[in-house]
N, C-alpha and C positions, 0 to 999 in steps of 0.2 A: 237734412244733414247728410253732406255727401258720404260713401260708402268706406273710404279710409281717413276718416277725419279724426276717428278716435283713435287713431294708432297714428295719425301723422300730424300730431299738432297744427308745425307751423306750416302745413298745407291747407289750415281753413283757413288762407289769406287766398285761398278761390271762393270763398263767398263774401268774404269780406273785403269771397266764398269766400243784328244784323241783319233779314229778309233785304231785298234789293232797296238801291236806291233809286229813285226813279230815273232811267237811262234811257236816251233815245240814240238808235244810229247803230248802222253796225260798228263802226269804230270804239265805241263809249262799251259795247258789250263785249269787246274782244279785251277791252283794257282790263274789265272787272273779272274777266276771266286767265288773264296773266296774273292779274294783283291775288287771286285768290285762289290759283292755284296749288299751293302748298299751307295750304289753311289747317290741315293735319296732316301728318303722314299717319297715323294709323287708317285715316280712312282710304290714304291712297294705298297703303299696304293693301288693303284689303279687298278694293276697287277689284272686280272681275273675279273675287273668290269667295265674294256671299254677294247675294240677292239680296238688298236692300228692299224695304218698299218703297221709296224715294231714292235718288242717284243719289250720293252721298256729297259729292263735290256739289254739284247746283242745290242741295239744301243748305251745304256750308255758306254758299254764295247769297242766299236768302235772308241767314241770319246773320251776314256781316256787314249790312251797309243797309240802314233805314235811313239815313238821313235828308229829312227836309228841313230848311233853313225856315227859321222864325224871325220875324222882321224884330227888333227889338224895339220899343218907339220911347218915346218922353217918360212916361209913364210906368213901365214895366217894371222900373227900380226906382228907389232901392224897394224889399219885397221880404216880407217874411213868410216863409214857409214851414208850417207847421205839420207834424206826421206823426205817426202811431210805430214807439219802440216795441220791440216786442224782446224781454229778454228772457232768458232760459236757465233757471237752475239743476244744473245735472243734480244735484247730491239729492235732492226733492223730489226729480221729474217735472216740475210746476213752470208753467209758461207765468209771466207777469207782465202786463200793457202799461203802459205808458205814454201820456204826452209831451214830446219835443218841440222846437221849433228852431229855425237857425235865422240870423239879419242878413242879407245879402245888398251891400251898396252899390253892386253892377252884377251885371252877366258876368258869372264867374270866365275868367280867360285863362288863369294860370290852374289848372284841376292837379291833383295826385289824390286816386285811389292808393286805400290803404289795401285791396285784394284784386286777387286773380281775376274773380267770379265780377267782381264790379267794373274791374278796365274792359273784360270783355262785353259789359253792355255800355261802357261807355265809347269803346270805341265802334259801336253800332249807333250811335248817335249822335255824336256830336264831332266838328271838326279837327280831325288829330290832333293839329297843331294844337290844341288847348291841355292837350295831355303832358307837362312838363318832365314828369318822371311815374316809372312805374314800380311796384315791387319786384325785386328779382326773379321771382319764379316765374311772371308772366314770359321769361324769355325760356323757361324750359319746357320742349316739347312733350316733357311726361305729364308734367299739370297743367299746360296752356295751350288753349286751340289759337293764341294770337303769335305763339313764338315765332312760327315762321313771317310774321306780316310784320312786328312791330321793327321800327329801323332800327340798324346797327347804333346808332348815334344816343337812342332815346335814353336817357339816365337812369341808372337801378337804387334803390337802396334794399337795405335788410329790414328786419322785419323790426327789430328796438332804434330804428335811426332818425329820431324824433329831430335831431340837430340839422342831418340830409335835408328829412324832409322841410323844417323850418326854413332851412339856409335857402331853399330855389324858390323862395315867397309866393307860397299858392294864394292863391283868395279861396281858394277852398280846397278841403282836404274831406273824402272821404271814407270815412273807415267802417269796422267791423265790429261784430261785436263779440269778437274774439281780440279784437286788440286789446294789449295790455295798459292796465289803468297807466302807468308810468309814462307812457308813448302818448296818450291824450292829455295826462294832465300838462306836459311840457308843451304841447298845443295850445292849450288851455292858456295857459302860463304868457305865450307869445302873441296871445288875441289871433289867432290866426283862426279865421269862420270855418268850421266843422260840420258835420254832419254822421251822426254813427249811423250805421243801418243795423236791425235787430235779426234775432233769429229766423232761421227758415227751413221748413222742411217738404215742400212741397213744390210744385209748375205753378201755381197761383199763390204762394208767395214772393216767386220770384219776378211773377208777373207784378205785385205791386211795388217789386224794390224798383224794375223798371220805371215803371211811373214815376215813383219818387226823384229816379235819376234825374228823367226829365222834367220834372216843374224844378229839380235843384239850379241846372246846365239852363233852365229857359228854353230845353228843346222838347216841350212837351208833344208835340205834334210827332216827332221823332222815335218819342220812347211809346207814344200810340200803337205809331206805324208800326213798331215792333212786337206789343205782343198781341195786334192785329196777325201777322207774319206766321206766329208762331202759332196761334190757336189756328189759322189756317190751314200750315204743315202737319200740326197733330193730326185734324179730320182728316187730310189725306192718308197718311201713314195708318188711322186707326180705321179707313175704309180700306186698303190693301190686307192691311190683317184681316177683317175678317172675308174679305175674298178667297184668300188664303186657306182658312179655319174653315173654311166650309159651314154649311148648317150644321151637321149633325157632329163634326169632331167637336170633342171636350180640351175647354183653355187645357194649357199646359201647369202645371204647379213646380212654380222656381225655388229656388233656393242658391243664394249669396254669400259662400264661403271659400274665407281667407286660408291662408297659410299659420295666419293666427288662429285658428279656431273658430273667429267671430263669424256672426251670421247678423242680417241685415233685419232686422224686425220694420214694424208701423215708425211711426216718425223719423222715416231716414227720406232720401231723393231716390237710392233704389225700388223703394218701395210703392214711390209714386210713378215710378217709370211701370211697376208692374200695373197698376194702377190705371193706367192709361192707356196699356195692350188689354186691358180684362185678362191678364189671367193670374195664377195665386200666388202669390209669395208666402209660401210656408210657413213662413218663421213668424209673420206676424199673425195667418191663422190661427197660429198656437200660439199667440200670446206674448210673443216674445215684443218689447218695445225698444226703439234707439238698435244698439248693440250688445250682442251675447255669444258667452261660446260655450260652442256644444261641443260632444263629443261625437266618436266615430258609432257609437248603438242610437245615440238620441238619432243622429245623421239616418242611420238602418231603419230608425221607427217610425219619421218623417217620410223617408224613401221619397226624395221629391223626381218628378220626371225629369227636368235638369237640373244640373249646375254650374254655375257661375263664378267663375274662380280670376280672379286677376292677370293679364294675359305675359304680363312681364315676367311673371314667378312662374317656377313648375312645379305647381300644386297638383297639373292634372294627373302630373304623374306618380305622383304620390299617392295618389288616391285608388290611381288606376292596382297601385301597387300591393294594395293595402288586404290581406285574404277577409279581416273582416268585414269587408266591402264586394265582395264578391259577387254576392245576391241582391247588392241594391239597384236600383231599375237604370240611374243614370250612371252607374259604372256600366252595365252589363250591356245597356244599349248605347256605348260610347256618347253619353248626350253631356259630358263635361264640356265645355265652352270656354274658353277665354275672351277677357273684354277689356280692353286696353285702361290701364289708368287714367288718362284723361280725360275718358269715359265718364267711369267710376266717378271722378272727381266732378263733375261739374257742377257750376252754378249758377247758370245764367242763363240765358236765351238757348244756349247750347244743349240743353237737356234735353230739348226737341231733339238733337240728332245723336246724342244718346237712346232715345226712345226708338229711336230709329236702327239704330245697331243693335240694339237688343232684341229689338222683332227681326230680326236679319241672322240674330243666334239663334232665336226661341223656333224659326220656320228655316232652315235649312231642311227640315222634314217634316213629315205628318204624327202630328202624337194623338 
């Protein structure tokens, strides 16, 4: 669960929140690197004033474009594909599994994801032109690493426009499971083929929504290739880090706090990004699960070596400002950080270059 989901609703329409495609020719690699140029501006903000452990633009270029074409033959359809929901009750905590399956009479050609986090692993796989309309937020650069890429042209709706999405007659409609029962059942209603995808809170869950994309799309080889891509880029980034860390330095112990209070516990996507650098995320140490807020003595008694504050808000300076904070180790060693929303939010093959930025926060220095 990404790190503002519980404060931004209808921003889990990123999970519900790219590696190359095979190119030969200098020409074909200067294309992919006009086309992908502007894949984030945060990362090109940031381009020349952190040390990444990966270059930031040729990781984006990585996980934007896997695509290998699967021959469709006689046979392929019609196809049912069956998966494992996973749904999640806050008020319990309790995860609950279940078996789906969806009928597909052709290779889906008309797609509309119902989230962020799923257009951008679908437009890692499968041919744009199949993507008929997206949700709107996929066009804003605070919650979408595709804003810059997707064309002016491509259709939006909002997040209840069950009639939108009926009216451009997808053959399949992806959604979340954060959508609202009303928005499926008028799906439902118009026989139009679905698919919900279930809860996530980890890089290996997102790794099997991928999968799933692809046996949906027929472009299984595609959504391989992908998070083939991404477990690749992790080993690289998690060998720079400890290059980095040296033998003898000790990981660093993070901590993910908002403007709200909230701090990032176990079952979040921040936590898996700590996860993945080896070093602590505080807050789950101690117990804390999903989302919670502390205060500013809990914050003192934690004392984590950084902090990780939303880079849009100025939180840091709030913090910096604060006398009961005086004494804490990441005010006194300037180690507060900012990490861009889009960041924060991710849900999809993109966490890899999240993971990526954050090792780019957490090693600006030696701790």
């Amino acid at each position: 669960m990404s790190a503002w989901r519980k404060s931004q609703p209808n921003m889990a329409f990123r999970c519900c929140s790219i590696v190359k495609h095979a190119l030969t020719g200098i020409l074909a690699a200067a294309l992919l690197t006009i086309l992908l140029g502007g894949t984030c501006t945060a990362a090109e903000n940031a381009r020349g004033a952190r040390k990444f452990p990966l270059e930031m633009d040729a990781l984006m270029g990585a996980l934007s474009d896997t695509r290998q074409p699967t021959p469709v033959t006689a046979d392929s359809y019609p196809r049912t594909v069956s998966y494992r929901f996973v749904r999640y009750d806050f008020v319990s905590d309790q995860k609950q599994d279940e078996e789906r399956s969806v009928t597909l009479v052709r290779q889906p050609q008309r797609i509309i994801p119902h989230a962020t986090g799923l257009t951008e692993i679908l437009w890692a796989i499968v041919p744009h032109e199949r993507l008929v309309a997206v949700h709107k937020s996929c066009k804003d650069r605070q919650f979408s690493f595709l804003a810059p890429l997707l064309p002016a042209d491509l259709p939006t709706y909002g997040t209840d426009d069950a009639e939108i999405v009926i009216g451009y007659r997808p053959d399949l409609v992806m959604a979340s499971f954060f959508s609202n029962e009303n928005f499926l059942h008028q799906l439902r209603t118009a026989h139009v083929p679905m698919a919900q995808f279930g809860f996530f809170d980890d890089l290996d869950a997102i790794k099997d929504q991928i999968v799933l994309a692809g046996r949906l799309t027929g472009e299984e080889a595609s959504a391989q290739r992908l998070v083939a891509v991404m477990t690749e880029k992790l080993r690289e980034i998690q060998a720079v880090v400890r290059q980095r860390r040296g033998a003898v330095s000790k990981p660093p112990t993070v901590l993910y706090y908002d403007n709200m209070a909230y701090v990032a516990g176990s079952g979040t996507t921040f936590n898996s990004m700590c996860q993945a650098l080896g070093v602590t995320n505080i807050a789950a140490a101690k117990g804390i699960h999903n989302f919670k807020q502390i205060d500013y003595e809990t914050l003192l008694q934690w004392n984590p070596d950084v902090i990780i504050v939303p880079e849009e808000s100025t939180f840091d300076r709030q913090l910096y400002s604060q006398k009961i904070l005086a004494t804490a180790r990441a005010v006194r060693q300037k180690n507060i950080r900012k990490m861009p929303t889009v960041y924060l939010l991710s849900s999809s093959q993109y966490l890899v270059a999240s993971i990526n930025y954050l090792a780019g926060l957490l090693y600006e220095s030696s701790f």
